[in-house]
N, C-alpha and C positions, 0 to 999 in steps of 0.2 A: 111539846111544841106549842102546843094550845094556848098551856098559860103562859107562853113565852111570851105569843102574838098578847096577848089578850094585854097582860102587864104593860111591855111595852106601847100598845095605841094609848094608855091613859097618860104617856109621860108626854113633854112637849118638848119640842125640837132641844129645849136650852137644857133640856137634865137628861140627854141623851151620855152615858158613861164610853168611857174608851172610844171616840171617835176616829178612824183610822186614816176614813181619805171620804172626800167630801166634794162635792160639786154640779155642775150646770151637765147632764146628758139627757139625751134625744132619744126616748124609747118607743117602739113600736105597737101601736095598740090597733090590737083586731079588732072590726065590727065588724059594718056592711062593709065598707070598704076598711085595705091597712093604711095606717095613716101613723106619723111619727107626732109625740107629742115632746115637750121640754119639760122637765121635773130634777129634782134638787135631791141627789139620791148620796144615802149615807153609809158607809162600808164599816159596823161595829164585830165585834170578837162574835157575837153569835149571829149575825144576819144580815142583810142588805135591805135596806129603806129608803124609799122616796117617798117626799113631801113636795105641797103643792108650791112654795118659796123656802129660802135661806131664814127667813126673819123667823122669831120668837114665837111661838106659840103657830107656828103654819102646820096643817093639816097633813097629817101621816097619810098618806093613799095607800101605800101596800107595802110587805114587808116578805123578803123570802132567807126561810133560815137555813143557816149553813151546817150542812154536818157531809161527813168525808164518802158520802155517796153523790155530791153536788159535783159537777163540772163546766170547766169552763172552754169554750172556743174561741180561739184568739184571733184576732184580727186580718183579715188577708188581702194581697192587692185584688182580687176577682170582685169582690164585694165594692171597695175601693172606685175602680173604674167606673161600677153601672151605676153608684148610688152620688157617688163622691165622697162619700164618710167611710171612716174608719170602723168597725162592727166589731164588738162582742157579743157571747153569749152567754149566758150563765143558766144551764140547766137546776131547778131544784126538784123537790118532791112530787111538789101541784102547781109548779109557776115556771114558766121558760119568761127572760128578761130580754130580749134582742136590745142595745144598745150602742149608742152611734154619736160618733164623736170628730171633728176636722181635723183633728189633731191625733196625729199616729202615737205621739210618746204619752199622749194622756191616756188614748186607748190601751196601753201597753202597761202603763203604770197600774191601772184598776183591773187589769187583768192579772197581773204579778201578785196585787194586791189581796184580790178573792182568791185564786190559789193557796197563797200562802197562809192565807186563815184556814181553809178546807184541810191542806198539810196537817194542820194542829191537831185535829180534830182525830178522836177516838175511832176506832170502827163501829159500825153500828150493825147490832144480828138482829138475826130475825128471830119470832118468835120459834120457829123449825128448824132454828142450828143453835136455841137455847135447849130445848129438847132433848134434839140429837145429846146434847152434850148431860144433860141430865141421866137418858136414858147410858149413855157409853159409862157414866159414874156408877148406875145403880146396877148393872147387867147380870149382877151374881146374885139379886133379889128379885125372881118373879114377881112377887107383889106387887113392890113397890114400879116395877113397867108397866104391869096389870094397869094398875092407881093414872099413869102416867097416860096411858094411852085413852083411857076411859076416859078422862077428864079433857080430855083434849083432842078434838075433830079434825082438827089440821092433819093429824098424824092418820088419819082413818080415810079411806075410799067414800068418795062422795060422788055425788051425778049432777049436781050443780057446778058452775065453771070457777075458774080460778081467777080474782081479779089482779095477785098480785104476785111475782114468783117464791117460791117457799126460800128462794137464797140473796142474798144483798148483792144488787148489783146498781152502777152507778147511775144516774139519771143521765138519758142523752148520751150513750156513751160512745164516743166516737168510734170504738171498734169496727162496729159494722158498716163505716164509711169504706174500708177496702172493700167491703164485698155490695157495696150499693148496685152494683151491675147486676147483680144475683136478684135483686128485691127486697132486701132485707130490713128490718126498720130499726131501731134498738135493741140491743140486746134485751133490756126488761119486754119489750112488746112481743120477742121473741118467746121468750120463754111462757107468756101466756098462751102464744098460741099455738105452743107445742102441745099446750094439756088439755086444749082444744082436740090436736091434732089426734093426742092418745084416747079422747072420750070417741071420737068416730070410728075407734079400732073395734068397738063393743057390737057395732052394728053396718059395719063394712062386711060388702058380699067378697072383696076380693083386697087380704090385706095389707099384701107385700108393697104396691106402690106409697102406701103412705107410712111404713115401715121403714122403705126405702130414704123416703121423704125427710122423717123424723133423723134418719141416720146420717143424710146427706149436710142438714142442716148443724146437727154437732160436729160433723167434721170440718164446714167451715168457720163455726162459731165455737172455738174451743169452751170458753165459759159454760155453755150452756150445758156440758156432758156432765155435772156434775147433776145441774138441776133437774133432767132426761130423769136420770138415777131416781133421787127423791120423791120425784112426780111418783113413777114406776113403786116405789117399796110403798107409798101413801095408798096408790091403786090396786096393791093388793093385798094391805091390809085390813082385816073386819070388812071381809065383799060380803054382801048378802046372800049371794049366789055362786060360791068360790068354785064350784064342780063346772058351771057350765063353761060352754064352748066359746062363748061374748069374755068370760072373765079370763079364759088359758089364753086370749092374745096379749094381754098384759106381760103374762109369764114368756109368752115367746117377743116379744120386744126386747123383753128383757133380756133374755137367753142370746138376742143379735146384737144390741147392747155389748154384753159382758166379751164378746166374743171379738169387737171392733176397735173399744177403748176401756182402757181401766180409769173408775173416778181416783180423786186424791186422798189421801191419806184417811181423814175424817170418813168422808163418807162412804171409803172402801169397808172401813171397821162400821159402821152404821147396816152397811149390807151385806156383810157377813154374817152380824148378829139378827137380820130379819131372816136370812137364807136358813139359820139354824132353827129359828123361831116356829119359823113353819113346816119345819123336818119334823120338829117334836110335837107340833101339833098336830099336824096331817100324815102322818106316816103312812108309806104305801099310795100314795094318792099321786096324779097328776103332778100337782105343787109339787109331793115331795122328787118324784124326779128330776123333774125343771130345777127346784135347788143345789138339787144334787150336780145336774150336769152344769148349772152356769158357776156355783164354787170350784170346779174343775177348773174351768174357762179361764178363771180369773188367776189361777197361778198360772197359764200360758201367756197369757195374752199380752202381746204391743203392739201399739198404737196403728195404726192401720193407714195406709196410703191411698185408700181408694173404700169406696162404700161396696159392701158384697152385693153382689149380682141379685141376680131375679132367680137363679139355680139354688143359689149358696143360700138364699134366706131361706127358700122353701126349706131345705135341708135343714139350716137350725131350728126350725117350728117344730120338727118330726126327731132333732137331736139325732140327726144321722150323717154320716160323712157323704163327700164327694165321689165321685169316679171321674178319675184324672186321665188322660190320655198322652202316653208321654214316647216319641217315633225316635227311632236308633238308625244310622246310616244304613240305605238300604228302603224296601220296602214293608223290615218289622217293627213295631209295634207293643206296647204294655199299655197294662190299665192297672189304674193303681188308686185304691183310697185315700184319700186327703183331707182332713178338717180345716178347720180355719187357722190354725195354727201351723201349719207344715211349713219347712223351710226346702228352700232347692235343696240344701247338704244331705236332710233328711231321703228326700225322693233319687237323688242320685245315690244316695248308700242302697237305697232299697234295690235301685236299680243295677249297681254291681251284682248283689244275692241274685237277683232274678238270671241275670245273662250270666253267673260266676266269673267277676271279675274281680274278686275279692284280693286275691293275693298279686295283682297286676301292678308292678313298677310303674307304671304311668296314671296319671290323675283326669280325672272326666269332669264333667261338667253338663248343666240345663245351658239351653241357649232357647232364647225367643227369635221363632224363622217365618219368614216369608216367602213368596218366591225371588225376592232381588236382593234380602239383606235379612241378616241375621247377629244378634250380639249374645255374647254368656251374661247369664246372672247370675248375680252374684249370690254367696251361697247363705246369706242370712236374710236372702228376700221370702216373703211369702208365697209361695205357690197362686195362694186365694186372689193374692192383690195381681198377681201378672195374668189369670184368667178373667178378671175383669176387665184389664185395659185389655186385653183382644178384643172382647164385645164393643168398646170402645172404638177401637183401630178398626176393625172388620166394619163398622157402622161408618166409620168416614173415610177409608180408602175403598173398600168395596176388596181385598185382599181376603186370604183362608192364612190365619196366624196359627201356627202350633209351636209345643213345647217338642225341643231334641233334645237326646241324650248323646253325646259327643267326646270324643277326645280331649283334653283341654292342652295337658301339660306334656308332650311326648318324652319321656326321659330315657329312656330304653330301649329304643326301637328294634335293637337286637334279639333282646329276651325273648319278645312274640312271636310266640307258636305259627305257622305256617294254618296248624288245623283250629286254631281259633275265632271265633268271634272279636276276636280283638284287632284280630289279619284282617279281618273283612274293615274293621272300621278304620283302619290305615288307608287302605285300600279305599273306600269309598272316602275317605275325608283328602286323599292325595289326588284322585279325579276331580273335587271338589276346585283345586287350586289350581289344576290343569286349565278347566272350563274358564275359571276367573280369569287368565293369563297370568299367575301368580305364581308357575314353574319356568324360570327360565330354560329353556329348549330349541335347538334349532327344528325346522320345517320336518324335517325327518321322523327326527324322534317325537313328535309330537302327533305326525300321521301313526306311526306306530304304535305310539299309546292307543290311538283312537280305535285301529282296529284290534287289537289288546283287549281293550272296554267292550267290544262288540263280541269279541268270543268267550269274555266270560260272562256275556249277559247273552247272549243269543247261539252259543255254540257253534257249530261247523255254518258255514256257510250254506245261505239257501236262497234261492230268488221268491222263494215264498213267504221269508221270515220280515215281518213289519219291521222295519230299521227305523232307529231314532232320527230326529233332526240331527242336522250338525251341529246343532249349539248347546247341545246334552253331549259333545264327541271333542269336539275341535274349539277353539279358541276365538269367540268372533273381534273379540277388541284385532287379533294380527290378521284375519281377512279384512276387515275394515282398512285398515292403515295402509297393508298392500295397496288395495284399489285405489286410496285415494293419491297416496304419492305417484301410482302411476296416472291417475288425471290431471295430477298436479303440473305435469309439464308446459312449459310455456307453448300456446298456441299464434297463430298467425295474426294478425290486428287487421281485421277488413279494411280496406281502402278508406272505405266512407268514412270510419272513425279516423284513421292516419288525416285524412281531408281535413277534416274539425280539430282535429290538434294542432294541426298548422296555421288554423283561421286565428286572424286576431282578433279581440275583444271587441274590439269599436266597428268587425263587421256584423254583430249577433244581432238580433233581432232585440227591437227596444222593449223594456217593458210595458205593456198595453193590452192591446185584445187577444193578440194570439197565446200572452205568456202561460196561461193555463192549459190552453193547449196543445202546448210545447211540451209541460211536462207533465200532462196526462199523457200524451204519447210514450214520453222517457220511460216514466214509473211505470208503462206497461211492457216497454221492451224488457225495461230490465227482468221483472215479474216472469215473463215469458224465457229468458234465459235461465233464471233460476229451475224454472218448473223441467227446464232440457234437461242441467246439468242432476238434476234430480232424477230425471230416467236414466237417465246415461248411467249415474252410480248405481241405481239399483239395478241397472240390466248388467252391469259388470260384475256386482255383488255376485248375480245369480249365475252368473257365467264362472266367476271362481269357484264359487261356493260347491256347483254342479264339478269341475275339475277335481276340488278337492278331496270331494264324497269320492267318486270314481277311482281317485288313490285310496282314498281308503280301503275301499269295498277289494279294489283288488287284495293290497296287505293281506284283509281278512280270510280271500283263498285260501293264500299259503301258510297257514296259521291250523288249516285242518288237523285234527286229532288231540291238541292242545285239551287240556281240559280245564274247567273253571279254576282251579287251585295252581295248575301252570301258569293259566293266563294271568292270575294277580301277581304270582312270584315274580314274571317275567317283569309286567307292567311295573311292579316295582322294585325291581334291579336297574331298569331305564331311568326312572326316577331319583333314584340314590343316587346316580352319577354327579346331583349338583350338588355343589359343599352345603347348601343352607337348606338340603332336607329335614325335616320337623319343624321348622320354623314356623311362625306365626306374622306374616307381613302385613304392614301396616304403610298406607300411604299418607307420606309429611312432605311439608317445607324444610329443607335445612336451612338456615343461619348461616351463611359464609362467617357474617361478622356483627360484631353488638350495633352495629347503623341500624339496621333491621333490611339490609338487603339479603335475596336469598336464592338457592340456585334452583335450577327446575324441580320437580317433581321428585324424592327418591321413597325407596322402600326403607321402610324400617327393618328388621327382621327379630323378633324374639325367640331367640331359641335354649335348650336346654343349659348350656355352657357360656353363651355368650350372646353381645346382641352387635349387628353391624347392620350396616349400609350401603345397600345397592342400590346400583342406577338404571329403571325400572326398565325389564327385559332382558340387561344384562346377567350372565349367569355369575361373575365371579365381583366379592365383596368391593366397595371400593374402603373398606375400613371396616376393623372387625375388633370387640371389647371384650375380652374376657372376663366376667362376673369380678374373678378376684383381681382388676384392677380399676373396678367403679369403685370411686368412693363416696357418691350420693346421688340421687334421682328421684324426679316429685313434679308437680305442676306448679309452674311459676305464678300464672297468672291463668283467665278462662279456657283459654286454647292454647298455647305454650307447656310443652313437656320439654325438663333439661335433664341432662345428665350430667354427669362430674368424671371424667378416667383420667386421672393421675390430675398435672396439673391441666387440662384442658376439660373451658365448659360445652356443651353442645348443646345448641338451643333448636329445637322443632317446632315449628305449627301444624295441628292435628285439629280432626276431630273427634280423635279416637283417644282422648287422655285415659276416660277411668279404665277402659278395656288394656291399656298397656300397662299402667299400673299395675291392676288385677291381676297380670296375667305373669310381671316381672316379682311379686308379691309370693306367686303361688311356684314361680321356679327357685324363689330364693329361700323359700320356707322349706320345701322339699328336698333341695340339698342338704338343709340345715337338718332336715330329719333324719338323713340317710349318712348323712357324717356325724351322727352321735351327740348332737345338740350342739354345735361350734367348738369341733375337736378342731379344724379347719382357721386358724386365728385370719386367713385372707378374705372369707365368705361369711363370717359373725355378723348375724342384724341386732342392732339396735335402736332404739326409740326418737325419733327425731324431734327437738323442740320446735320445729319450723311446721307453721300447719303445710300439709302435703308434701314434704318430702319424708326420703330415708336413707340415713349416713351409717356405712356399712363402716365395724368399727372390729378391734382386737378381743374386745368387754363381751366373753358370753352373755349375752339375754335373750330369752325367747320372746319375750313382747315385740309386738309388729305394731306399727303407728295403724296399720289397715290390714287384718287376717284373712289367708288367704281365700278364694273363692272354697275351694273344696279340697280336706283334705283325702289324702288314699283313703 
């Protein structure tokens, strides 16, 4: 580039070769103050030049050469409005160009212009990915690495800083304008002070926040995780002092690293042959474990949704697993180890062996719960990544997040044992839907239920025994609703108001001085009525709510001698009376018609054979779809779920798209399993060309556009 500069200032304007585009722009030069000046700048095959005029022999003032790490930024109206010029920029090596022009199609045209030279141009490596590629040629000759590395300091552990990153990236590169809210400057400035960031690891009292740091920043600056790498295998190779405790933070950066993102191709092969490098050298040593465990790593590992925690790093330092905590209906309980690599499928298989639910006709599932809402995940999520957004969640709601182990797909509900653990989790997941109001039930059966729940959780009746709330028992959306349609009746209209209805307009008081105090008075009546009708609900609430318990408690009497195992049997024999028991109800919009008009509120219901639609509280379907007569279903659009039965479409608004998916994916895979791979030609899944749907076809194939959460 030198003798480029150097050649070029001796020529003069008139023996300038291949001239491309040429003209009068306004560049911005920094001093004391920024000030725009006028220069006569020239766009040739290797560089951009301005001179002090157009004429002969006029003075070259600067020149920036172009090679295909240069970029350019195009012109925008923000700039536009505050300046009145039109603005380019032209990032190069050691020169930023700001330029400025009245004219938008000139600004555009030299902007097309410099691109498309930069286009032309080769890539340009660095000296550390000539290397790299030397050393990946020579790797079957010790020596000649030996030769390779000695001779070369770049590739070696140093304690002086890094001015430059060891990998090409482009000047000014707009990437990091999405994450400008973050703080971030350039990717190239980035990646400096990442190796910044890893020399303070040597001498950090506490090292996981800037571990964290390093790890949070390659996940939003994808580029840089290659360079992360690099830096990393540079820092610990040829350390002076490879044993100490300053230089094994390297190795565990590393080790959280390997464990969050896999680099590309090149420099996966680059760190595998240092990971061996130092097996064969250090055998038995720190390193050599750390190699050991992060090569493991790196045949599991993808790509990671979330930075690991403050728990999980520590853990990878020490190369040791997690303890997971994972709650099954009821008040039990498991703990179970997890790495960074666990999937939900994995933790739920464990978790069948652990309760023997091994040979169960019905399929289970993780779900992330709270105390108001709970969703499954799906079954190729990381365990690692959903214990990090709790820390997350639990930090901005103030909420206690845990993982359950649950029911997913009920297919059977016949086959379960009465003396199983599988009864009980029918049983605690069919109260579950009770409490929601999500079993339709008249007043009766539903006080029944409650005192049901009460003797097989509290047994015989006692005035001594602490009773739940009602709203662990009975169903507060239907005491709510009672009350209120009973206040809702029309009341009497005091006189004084009847008086003012009557009055006419032009006898009101004019606007003037009293009119604010007119309706400071109103807006406190009103205020003051709301505040009534607000006691008045609650003191009825409490006055139902008190009746309601009272039937219960009685129920519970007569329920003596029952025992825990009657009272679920019972409890769910009431239960089964409604035709969409096992289902999974989901609240949508229906679609009457393609206008986009739609009718009130219904339930969806997904169940083992079919899926239909009630009208929410009623018990009996108002439309019901047998599997084998869908012929496709998928999301249309963000919030829009359709389906396809026969020739009719039905269109839904949810916000529950990917959970009905998931959940119609994992009954439709399941039959497909249990009828011998699409012995069944009405129930055969096939692959759908349409992103998110799936067109249920005669064509055995076991491929699913999206597999299911969890198999048996």
């Amino acid at each position: 580039m030198k003798s480029l500069i150097i050649e070029k200032n001796k020529m003069g304007l008139e023996e300038e070769p291949e001239l491309l585009v040429k003209g009068w722009l306004l560049r911005e030069v920094r001093g004391s103050w920024i000030k725009q000046r006028r220069y006569w700048f020239v766009l040739s095959q290797d560089s951009l030049d301005y001179y002090s005029g157009p004429e002969k022999g006029a003075r070259r003032l600067g020149t920036l050469v172009l090679t295909n790490l240069c970029s350019v930024i195009w012109p925008d109206k923000q700039t536009y409005k505050e300046t009145g010029y039109w603005s380019i920029t032209v990032y190069g090596r050691k020169h930023c160009y700001r330029l400025y022009t009245k004219h938008f199609n000139e600004a555009v045209h030299w902007a097309c212009a410099i691109q498309k030279i930069i286009d032309t141009k080769s890539p340009v490596e660095t000296p550390t990915q000539l290397l790299i590629r030397d050393i990946e040629e020579n790797k079957f000759n010790p020596e000649v690495v030996e030769h390779i590395y000695q001779h070369n300091p770049i590739l070696k552990y140093t304690q002086g800083p890094l001015y430059a990153p060891l990998l090409p990236f482009p000047y000014g590169s707009l990437e990091h304008t999405y994450h400008s809210g973050k703080g971030y400057g350039s990717v190239r400035e980035e990646a400096v002070k990442l190796f910044n960031c890893l020399q303070q690891l040597e001498s950090a009292r506490e090292p996981v926040p800037i571990i964290q740091g390093v790890l949070q920043t390659c996940l939003d600056l994808r580029p840089l995780r290659d360079e992360v790498y690099c830096q990393l295998v540079k820092q610990t190779s040829y350390t002076p002092s490879p044993y100490t405790a300053a230089h094994l933070r390297y190795w565990q950066l590393l080790t959280c690293m390997s464990c969050t993102f896999l680099p590309g191709p090149n420099i996966l092969k680059y760190l595998r042959f240092h990971l061996k490098r130092i097996q064969s050298q250090s055998p038995e040593s720190e390193m050599d474990n750390y190699a050991s465990f992060i090569s493991e790593a790196l045949e599991k590992t993808k790509c990671r949704e979330c930075v690991p925690s403050w728990e999980e790093i520590q853990m990878l330092m020490n190369r040791q697993e997690m303890l997971c905590t994972v709650h099954y209906p009821g008040p039990g309980l498991c703990q179970i180890y997890i790495s960074s690599h666990t999937t939900a499928n994995e933790v739920v298989r464990r978790m069948q062996e652990k309760l023997g639910l091994q040979e169960s006709k019905n399929t289970f599932a993780l779900y992330e719960q709270n105390a108001v809402w709970e969703q499954a995940i799906a079954g190729s999520t990381l365990i690692a990544d959903i214990l990090t957004s709790f820390t997350t969640k639990e930090s901005e709601s103030k909420s206690q997040w845990k993982l359950c182990f649950k029911l997913y797909c009920l297919l059977d509900a016949d086959s379960i044992s009465v003396d199983s653990i599988e009864y009980f989790f029918l049983f605690e997941q069919c109260h579950e839907m009770v409490v929601r109001g999500q079993l339709p039930a008249c007043e009766e059966d539903l006080q029944a239920l409650a005192a049901l729940r009460l003797q097989c959780l509290m047994g015989d009746f006692s005035t001594h025994a602490p009773c739940p709330p009602l709203d662990e028992l009975f169903p507060g959306d239907m005491l709510e609703a009672r009350v209120l349609m009973s206040l809702s009746a029309p009341q009497a209209t005091p006189p004084s108001q009847v008086a003012a209805q009557g009055c006419p307009t032009t006898q009101r008081f004019p606007t003037g001085l009293l009119t604010g105090t007119l309706w400071s008075h109103t807006a406190t009546a009103v205020h003051k009525q709301k505040v009534e009708q607000d006691m008045r609900l609650r003191s009825r609430l409490k006055e139902e709510a008190a009746a309601v318990m009272a039937s219960i408690l009685e129920r519970w009497k007569g329920l003596a001698g029952y025992s825990r195992r009657d009272s679920m049997a019972a409890y769910l024999t009431i239960a089964r009376q409604w035709s969409g028991f096992g289902c999974t109800l989901y609240e949508v919009d229906f679609y009457i018609s393609s206008t986009g008009s739609f009718s009130q509120k219904l339930w969806l219901g997904v169940a083992a054979t079919s899926v239909s639609l009630y009208k929410q509280g009623e018990s009996e379907a108002l439309e019901s779809f047998p599997y084998g007569q869908i012929c496709s279903y998928g999301v249309s659009d963000s919030n829009t779920f359709k389906i396809t039965a026969g020739d009719r479409d039905l269109t839904f608004e949810t916000t529950k798209l990917t959970e009905i998916m998931q959940l119609m994916n994992a009954y439709f895979s399941a039959i497909h399993r249990q009828r011998g791979k699409g012995e069944d030609p009405d129930i055969t899944i096939t692959e759908s060309t349409e992103v998110g749907f799936h067109h249920l076809a005669s064509t055995p194939t076991p491929t699913l556009l999206e597999l299911p959460s969890h198999p048996v």
